[in-house]
C-alpha positions as a Python dict, from the first residue, in 0.01 Angstrom:
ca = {
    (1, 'X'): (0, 0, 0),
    (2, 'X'): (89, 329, 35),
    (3, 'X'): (441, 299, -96),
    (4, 'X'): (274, 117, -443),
    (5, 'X'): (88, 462, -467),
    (6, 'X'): (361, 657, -444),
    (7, 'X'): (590, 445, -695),
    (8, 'X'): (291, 463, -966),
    (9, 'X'): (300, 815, -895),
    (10, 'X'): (678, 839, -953),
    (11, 'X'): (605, 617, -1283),
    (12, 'X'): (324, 867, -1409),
    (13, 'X'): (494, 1155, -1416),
    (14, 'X'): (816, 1002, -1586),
    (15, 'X'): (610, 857, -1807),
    (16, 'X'): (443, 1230, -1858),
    (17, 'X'): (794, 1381, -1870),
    (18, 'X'): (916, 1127, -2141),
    (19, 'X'): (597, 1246, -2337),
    (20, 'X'): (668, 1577, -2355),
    (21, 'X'): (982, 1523, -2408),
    (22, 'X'): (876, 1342, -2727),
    (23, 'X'): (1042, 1042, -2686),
}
């Protein structure tokens, strides 16, 4: 379970760096 938090974690903030990014 721990290892699912971790890879939405990882998923967040590319998906937060792809934001700003503006893509």
């Amino acid at each position: 379970l721990a290892m699912q938090i971790l890879l939405a974690i990882l998923i967040a903030a590319a998906a937060s760096k792809v934001q700003s990014a503006g893509f």
